[in-house]
MILUM-729558 format. One record per residue: residue in one letter; x, y, z of N, C-alpha, C, O in turn. Coordinates in steps of 0.1 Angstrom, whole numbers, plus 5000, padded with zeros to 4 digits. Example, Ala and Ser with C-alpha at 12.3 -4.5 7.8 and 13.67 -1.06 7.14 Angstrom:
<sites>
a513249435078512349555078513249675078514249675085 s512849785071513749895071512950005079513450115080 
</sites>
This chain:
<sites>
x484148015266484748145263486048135255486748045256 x486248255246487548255239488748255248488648285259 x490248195241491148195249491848285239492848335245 x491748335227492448385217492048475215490848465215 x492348615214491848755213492648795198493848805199 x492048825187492548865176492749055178491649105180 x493649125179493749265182494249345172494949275165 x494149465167494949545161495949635176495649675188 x497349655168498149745180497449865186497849875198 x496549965183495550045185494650025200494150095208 x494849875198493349855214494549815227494549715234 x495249905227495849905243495249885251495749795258 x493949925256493649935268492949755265493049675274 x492449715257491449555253492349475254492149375260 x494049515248494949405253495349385263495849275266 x495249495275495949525288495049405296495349315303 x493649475289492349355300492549235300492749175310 x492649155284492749045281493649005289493548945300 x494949045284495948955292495948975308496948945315 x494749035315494649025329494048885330494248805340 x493448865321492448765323493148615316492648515319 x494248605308494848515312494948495294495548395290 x494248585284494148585271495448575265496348645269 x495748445252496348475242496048545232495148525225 x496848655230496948785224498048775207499248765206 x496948805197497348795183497348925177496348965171 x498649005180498249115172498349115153499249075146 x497349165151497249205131498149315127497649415123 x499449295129500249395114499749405104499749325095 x499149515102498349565088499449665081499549695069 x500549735091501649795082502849765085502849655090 x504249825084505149805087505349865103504449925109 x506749845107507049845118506950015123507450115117 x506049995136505950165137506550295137506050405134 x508450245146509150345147509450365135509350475130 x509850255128510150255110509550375106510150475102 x507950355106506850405097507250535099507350595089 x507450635113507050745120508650825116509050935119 x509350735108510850855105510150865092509950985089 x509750775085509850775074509150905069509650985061 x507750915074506550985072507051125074506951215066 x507751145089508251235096508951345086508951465086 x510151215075511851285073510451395057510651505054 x509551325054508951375042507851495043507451555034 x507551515061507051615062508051745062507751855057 x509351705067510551805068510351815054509651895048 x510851745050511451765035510451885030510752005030 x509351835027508151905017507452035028506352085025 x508052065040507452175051506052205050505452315049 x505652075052503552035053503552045069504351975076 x502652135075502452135091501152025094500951955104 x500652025085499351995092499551785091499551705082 x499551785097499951615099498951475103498151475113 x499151375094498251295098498451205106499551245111 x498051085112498350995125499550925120500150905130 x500150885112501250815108502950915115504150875118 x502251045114503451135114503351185128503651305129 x502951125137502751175149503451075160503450955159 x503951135168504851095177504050965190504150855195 x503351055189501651005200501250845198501150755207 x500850845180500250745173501350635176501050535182 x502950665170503850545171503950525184504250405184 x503850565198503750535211503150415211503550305215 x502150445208500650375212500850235208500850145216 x500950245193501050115182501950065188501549955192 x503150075193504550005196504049945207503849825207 x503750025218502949975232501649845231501649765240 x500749825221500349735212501149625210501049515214 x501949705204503049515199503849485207504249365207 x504249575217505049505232504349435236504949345241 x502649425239501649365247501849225240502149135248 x501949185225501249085222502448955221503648945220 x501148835222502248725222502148645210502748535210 x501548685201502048625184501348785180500748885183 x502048705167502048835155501448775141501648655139 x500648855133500548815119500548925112499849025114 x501648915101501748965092501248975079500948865074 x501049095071500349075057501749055044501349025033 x502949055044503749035034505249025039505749095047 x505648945034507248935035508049065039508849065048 x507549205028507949275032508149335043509049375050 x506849355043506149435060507349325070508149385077 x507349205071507949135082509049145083509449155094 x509949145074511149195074511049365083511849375092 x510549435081511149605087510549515103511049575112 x509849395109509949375128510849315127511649345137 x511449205115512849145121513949265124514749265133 x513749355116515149475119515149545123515849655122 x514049515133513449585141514049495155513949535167 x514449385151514649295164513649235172513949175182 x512449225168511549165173511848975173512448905165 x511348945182511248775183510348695172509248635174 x511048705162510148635152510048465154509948415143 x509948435158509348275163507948335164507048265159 x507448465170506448485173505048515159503848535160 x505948505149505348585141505048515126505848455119 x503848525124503148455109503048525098503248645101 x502848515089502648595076502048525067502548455059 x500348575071499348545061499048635053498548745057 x499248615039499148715024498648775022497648705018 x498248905020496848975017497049025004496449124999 x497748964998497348974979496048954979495848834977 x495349004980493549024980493049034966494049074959 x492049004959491549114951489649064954489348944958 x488749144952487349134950486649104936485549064933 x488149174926487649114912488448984906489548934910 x487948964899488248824893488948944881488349054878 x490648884873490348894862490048944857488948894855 x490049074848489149144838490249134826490949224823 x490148994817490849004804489649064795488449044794 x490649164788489549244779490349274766491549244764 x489549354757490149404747490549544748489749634750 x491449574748491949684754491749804740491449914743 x491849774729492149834717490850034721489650064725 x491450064719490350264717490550304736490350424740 x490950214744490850264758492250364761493450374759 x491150444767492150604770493350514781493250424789 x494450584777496250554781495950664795495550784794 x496350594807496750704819497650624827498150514824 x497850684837498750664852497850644861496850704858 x497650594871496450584878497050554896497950484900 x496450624900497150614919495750624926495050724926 x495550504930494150484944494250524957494550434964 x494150604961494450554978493350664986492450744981 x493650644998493450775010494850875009495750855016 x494750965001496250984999496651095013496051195015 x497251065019497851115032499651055029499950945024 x500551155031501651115035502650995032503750975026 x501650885043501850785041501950695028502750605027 x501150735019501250655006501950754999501550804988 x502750785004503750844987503350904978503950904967 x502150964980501851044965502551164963502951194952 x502951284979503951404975504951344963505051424954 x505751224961506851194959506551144944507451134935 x505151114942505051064926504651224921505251244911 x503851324926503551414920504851494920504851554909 x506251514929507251594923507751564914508251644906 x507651374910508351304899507351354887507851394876 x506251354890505751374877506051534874506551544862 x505951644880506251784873508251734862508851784852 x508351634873510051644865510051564851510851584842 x508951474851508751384840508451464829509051464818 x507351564832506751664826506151574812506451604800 x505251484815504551414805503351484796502251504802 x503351514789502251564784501151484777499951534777 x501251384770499951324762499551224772498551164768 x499851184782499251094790498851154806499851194813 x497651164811497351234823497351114836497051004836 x497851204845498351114860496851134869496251244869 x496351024875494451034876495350994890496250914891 x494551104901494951064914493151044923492351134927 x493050894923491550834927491850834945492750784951 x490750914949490550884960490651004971491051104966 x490351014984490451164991491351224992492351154988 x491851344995492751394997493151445015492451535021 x493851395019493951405034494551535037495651575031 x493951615048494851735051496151725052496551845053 x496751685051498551735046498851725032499751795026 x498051625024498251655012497151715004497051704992 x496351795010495551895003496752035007496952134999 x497452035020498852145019499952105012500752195009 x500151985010501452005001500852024985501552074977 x499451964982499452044965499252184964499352244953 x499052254974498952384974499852464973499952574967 x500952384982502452474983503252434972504052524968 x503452324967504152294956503552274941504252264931 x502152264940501252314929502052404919503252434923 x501452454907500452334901500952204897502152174897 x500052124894500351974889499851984872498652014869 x500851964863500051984849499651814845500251714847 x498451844840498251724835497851644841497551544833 x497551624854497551564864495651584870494951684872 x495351484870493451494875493251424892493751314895 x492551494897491951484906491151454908490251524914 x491051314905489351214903488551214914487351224910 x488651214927488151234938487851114941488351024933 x487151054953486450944958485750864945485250924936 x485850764944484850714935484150524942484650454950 x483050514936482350404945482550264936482750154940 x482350314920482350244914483650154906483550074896 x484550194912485550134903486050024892486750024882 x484849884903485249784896484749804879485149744870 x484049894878483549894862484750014856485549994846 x484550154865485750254861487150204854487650244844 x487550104864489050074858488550034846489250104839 x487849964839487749934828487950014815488849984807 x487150104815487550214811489050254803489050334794 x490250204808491050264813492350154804491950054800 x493450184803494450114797495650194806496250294802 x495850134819496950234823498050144831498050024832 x498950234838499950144849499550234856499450354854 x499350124869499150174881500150204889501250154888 x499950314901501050324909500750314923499550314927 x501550314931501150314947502850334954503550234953 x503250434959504750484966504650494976505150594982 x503850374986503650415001505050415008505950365002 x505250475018506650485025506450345036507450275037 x505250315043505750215046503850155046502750215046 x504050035047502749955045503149785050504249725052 x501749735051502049575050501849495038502349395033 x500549595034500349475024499149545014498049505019 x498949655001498249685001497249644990497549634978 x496049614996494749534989494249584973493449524966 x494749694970495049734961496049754949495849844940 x497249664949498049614942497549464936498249414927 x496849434939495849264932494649334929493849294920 x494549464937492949454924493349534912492649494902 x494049614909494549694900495249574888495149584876 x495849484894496649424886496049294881496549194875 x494449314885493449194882492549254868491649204862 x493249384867492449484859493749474844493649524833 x494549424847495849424836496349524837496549574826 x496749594847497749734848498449674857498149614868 x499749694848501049664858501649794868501449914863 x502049794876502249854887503849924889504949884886 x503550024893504950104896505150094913504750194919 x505550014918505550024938506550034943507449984936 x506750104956507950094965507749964969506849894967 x509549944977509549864980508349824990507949714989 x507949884997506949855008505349845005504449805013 x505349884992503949864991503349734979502249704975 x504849664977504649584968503749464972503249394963 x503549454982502949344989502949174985502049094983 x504949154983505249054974504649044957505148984948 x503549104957503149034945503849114931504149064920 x504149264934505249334921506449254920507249254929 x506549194908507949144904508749224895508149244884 x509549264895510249374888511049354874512149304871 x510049404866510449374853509449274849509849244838 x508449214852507249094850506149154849505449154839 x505849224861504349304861504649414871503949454880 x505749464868505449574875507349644876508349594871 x507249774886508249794884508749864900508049954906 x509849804905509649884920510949994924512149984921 x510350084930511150204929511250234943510250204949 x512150284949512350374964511850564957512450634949 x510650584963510350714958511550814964511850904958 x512050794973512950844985514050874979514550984977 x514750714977516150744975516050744958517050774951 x514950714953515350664938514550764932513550714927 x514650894932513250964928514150984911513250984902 x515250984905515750994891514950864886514050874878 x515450754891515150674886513350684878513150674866 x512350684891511050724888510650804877509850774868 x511350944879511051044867511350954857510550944847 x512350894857513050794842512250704838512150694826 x511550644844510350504846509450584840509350554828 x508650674845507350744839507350764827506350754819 x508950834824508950874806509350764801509350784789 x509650674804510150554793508950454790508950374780 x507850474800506450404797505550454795504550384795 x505550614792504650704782504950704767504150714757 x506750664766506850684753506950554748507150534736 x506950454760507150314752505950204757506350104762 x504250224754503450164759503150084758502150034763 x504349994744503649834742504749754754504949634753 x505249824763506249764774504849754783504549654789 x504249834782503249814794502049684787501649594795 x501649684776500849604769501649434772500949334774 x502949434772503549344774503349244789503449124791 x503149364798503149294810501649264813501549214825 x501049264809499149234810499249154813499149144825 x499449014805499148864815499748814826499348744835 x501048874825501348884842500548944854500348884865 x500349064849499749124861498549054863498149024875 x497649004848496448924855496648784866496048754876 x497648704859497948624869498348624882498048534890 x499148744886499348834897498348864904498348814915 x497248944899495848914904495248834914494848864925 x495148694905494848594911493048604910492248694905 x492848484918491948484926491448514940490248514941 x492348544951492248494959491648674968492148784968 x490848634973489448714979489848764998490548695005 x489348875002489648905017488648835028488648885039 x487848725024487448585025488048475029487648405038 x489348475018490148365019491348425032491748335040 x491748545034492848575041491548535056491848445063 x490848575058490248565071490048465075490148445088 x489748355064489448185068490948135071491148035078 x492048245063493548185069493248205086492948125095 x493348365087493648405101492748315111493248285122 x491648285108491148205116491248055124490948015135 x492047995113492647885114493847905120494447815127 x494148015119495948025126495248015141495347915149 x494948085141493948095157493347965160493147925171 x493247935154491947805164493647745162494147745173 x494447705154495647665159496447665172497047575176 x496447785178497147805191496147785206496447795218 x494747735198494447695214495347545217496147485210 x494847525234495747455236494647375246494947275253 
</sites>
């Protein structure tokens, strides 16, 4: 029988059991530190007065998760970053690992970029949590016009109310869900963005940037791999929202800065698959039997 139980903070009641039973307990940090996460999300629902709220912004959800990481007796982390908000958080880091999740599923896509349509491009689940209210105010202030801002992916009830109340968005597309991407981005000659307020590590900053689009990220969503000024550029949507507006227009009107950073971001990229991060975690684990 296992002595090692791999958990996310979520399974309270599976850690409670285990450790009846005598289990070492590994919880997976997939974001930053929860009380962190729960002002952050919170101060941006005040700000932008969105009622309708997703699990990040709920009082309930950070209970739970924290109650999670009190249970456990090691930790793994996805990025430097993310680990840093439990150290200052005061957690016992002796406890705590940080295995990489610069992921990507594509290899690489060196191409010829020459006739490919110029955009902005933002992936996510967009809820709150990823910062998109904060790129779409930056963008009405950028007020870009020959290059359009492509927002890939669902729209979560609080931010289908905040485009409503602070709408319209000019210029700005609403790609929706898409399945196919790995061929889509191709398509495409753009800088990617991602303004999560807090994250660990997101799997989509290596595939975007395995595509040759360098990146606009908070600090939290950089997932170590944005270097600032190399392949990418990192912004506090929060505190630095001038700055942002300033970023957007200086690389609509100056796009061989962006053509510049391509081989970085490919090498940024990498190779390295969500394959390889599990064959890490697994090893960390069979490490701590005893």
């Amino acid at each position: 029988m296992s002595t090692i139980v791999l958990a996310t903070p979520l399974l309270t009641k599976t850690i409670r059991k285990c450790k009846k039973k005598g289990k070492t307990i590994v919880v997976i940090a997939e974001n930053s530190e929860p009380l962190r996460e729960l002002k952050r999300v919170l101060g941006d629902y005040e700000r932008y007065n969105v009622g309708k709220r997703y699990i990040y912004g709920d009082e309930k959800w950070q209970k739970r998760v924290s109650k999670g990481f009190s249970m456990g007796d090691f930790y793994i982390t996805i990025s430097d970053v993310s680990q840093n908000t439990f150290r200052m958080a005061n957690f016992d880091m002796n406890k705590f690992t940080m295995i990489s999740k610069i992921c990507s599923n594509f290899q690489p896509q060196r191409r010829d970029f020459s006739g490919k349509k110029n955009a902005f491009i933002t992936t996510a689940f967009h809820s709150f949590i990823k910062g998109t209210q904060e790129l779409l105010i930056a963008w009405q202030k950028a007020q870009i016009k020959d290059i359009p801002l492509l927002i890939v992916g669902r729209l979560c009830e609080d931010m289908e109310e905040f485009v409503k109340k602070h709408g319209p968005f000019d210029n700005v597309v609403f790609v929706g869900h898409r399945t196919d991407l790995s061929t889509w981005y191709l398509e495409w000659d753009a800088v990617a963005i991602l303004l999560s307020l807090s994250e660990g590590g997101s799997k989509v900053i290596g595939e975007m940037m395995s595509f040759g689009f360098p990146m606009i990220a908070s600090p939290d969503a950089t997932g170590d791999a944005v270097l600032e000024g190399v392949n990418g550029f990192i912004i506090d949507p929060i505190e630095e929202e001038e700055k942002l507006v300033a970023q957007l227009k200086f690389l609509s009107e100056n796009w061989n800065a962006v053509e510049n950073m391509r081989e970085a971001c490919f090498k940024a990229g990498g190779s390295r698959t969500m394959d390889d991060w599990a064959n890490e975690v697994a090893q960390y684990s069979i490490s701590l039997i005893k």
